[in-house]
N, C-alpha and C positions, 0 to 999 in steps of 0.2 A: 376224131382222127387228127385232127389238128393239134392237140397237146400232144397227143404219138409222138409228131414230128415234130415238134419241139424237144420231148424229149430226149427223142433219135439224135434231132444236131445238137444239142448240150452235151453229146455223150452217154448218154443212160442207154443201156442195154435191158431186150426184153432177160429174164433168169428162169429157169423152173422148177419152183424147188418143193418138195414134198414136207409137209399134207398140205400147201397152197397152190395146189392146179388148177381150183377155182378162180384164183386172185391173179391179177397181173403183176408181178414180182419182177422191179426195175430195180437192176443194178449199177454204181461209178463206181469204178474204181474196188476198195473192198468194203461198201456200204452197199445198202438194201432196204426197199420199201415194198410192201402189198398195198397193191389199188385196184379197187373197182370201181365199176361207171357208176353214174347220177343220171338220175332221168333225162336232165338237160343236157345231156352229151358231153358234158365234164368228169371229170376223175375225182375221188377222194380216197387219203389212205385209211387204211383199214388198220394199222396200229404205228405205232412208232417207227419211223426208221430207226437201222439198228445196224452194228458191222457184222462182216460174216466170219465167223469162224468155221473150216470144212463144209464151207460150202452152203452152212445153217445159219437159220437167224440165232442172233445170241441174244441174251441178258446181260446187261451191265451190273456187275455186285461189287459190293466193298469185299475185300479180302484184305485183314492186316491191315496197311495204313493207307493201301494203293486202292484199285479196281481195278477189274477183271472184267472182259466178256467172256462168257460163257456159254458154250452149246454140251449138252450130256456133261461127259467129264473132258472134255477140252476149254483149256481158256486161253487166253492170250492177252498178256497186259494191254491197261488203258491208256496208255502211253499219250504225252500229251499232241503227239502227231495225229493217232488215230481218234482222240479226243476233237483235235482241229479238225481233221478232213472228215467226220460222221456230221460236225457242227455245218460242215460248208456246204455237206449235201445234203443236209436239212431246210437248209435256208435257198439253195439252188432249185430243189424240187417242190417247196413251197411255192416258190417265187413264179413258177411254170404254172402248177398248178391253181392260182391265184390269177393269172393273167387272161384280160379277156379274149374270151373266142372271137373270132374274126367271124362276120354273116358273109 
């Protein structure tokens, strides 16, 4: 419960997004992670965070000389903003998730 609220005041919003209604799917901003618990009442993600496109997890692909994220057939350049802000909510949600629980 305690990383919850951590992640609630950093910002992170619960999201629900299909086929992950089993995972807990916290979103900043237009980035995105699935986490599930650990026996010891901590969190781990369950794949890469990733940005969303419509609302979906995307892949990041090379296209051409750029990258792309990608959901189905939508993408939206890798732009070096959305490059910075997936990197910052990488290291923000680590950083939470790494931190000890309080007894």
């Amino acid at each position: 419960m305690q990383l919850m609220e951590r992640l609630v005041e950093a910002g992170f919003r619960a999201l629900a997004i299909p086929p992950y209604e089993n995972a807990m799917c916290m979103r900043k901003g237009d980035c995105v992670a699935a986490l599930a618990p650990v026996p010891n009442g901590g969190l781990k993600l369950l794949a890469p965070p990733t940005y969303l496109v419509d609302g979906n997890f995307s892949v990041k692909l090379k296209r051409g000389s750029g990258e792309v994220f990608v959901w189905k057939k939508r993408e939206v350049e890798a732009t070096p903003e959305r490059v910075r802000e997936l990197e910052s909510f990488k290291k923000e949600l680590q950083e939470i998730l790494e931190s000890p629980i309080r007894q």
